[in-house]
MILO-876524 format. One record per residue (C-alpha): residue in one letter; residue number from 1; x, y, z. Coordinates in nm, 2 decimals, decimal comma, padded with zeros to 4 digits, always signed. Layout:
<sites>
<'a' NUM <X Y Z>>
...
</sites>
This chain:
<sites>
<'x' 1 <-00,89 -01,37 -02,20>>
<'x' 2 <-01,20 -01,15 -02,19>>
<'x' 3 <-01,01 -00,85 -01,99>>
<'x' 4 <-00,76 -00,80 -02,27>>
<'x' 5 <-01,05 -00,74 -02,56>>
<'x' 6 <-01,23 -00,52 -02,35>>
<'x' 7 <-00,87 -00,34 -02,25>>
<'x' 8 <-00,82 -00,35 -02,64>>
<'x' 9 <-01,14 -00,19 -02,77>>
<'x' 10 <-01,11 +00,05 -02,48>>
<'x' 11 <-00,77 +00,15 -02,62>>
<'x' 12 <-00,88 +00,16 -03,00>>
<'x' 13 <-01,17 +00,38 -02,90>>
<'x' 14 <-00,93 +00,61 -02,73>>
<'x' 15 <-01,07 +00,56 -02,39>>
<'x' 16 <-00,95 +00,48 -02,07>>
<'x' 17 <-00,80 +00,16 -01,93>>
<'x' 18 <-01,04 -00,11 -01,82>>
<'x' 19 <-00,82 -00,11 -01,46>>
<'x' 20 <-00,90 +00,29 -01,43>>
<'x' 21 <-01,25 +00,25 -01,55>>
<'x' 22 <-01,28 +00,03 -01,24>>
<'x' 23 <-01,15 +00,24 -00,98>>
<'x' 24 <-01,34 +00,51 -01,12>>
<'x' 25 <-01,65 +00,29 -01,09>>
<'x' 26 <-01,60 +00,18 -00,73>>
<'x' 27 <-01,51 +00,55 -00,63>>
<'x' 28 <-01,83 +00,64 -00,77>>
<'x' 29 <-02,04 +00,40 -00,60>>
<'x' 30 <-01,85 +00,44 -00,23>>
<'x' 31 <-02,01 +00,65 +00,00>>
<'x' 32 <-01,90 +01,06 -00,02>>
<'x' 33 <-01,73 +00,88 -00,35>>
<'x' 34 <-01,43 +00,82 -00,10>>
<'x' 35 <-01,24 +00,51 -00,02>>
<'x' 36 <-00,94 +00,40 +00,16>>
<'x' 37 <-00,69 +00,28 -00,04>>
<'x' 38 <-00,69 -00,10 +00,11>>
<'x' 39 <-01,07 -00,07 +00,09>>
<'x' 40 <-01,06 +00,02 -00,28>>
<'x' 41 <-00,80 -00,24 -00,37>>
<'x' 42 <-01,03 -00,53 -00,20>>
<'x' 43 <-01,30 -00,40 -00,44>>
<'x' 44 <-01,15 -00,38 -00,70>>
<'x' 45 <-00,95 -00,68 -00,69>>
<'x' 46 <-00,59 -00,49 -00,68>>
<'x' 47 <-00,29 -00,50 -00,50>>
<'x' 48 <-00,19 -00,22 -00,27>>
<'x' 49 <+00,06 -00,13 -00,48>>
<'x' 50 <-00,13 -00,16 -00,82>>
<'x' 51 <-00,43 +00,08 -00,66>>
<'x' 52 <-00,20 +00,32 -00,61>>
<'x' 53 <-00,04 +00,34 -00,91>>
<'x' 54 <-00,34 +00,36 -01,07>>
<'x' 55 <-00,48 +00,65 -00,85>>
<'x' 56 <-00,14 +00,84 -00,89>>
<'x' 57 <-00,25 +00,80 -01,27>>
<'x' 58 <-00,59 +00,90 -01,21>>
<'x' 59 <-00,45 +01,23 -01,00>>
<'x' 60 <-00,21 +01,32 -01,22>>
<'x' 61 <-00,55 +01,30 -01,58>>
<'x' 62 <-00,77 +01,53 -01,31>>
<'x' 63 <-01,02 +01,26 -01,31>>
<'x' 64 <-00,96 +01,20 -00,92>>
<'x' 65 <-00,82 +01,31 -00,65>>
<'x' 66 <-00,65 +01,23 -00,29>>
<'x' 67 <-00,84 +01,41 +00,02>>
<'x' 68 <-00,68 +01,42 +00,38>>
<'x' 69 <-00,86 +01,33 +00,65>>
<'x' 70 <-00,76 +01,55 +00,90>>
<'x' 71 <-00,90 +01,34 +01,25>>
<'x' 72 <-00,70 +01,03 +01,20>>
<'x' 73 <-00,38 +01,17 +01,08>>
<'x' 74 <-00,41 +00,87 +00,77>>
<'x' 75 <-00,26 +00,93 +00,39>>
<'x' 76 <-00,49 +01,12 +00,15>>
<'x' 77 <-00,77 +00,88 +00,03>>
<'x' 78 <-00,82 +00,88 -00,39>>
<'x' 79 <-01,15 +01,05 -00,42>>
<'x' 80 <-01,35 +01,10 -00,73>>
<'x' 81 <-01,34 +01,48 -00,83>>
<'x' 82 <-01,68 +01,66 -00,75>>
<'x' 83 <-01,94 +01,69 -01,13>>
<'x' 84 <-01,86 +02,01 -01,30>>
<'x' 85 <-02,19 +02,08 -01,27>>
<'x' 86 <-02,13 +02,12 -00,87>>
<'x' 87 <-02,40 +01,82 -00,78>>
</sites>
């Protein structure tokens, strides 16, 4: 299966997991780099339960984070992290 040798050389290069590598990716590309959790699972082909597994991951490395949104009342969307560089 084509997903486990790119998981695999991921892994042997020390990097991160193909399924983080995604959400990252679809984070990056979503407008204000923000997404609702049942927004980024549809993208990135995930269950509910996987995406947040994988965004509690992500949160817990510092390479995202969750951000309230304080009009609606909803759970913390994952969020990419701002650039160091402050851009």
């Amino acid at each position: 299966m084509p997903d486990r040798a790119i998981e695999a050389d991921l892994a042997e290069q020390g990097g991160i997991s193909l399924w983080w590598y995604d959400v990252l990716l679809e984070l990056e590309w979503a407008p204000e780099r923000r997404l609702r959790m049942q927004e980024l699972g549809a993208r990135a082909v995930l269950s509910r339960t996987r995406v947040s597994r994988i965004v509690d991951e992500l949160v817990d490395a510092g390479l995202a984070e969750r951000v309230q949104i304080l009009e609606t009342g909803e759970p913390p969307l994952p969020a990419s992290p701002p650039p160091a560089d402050g851009s």
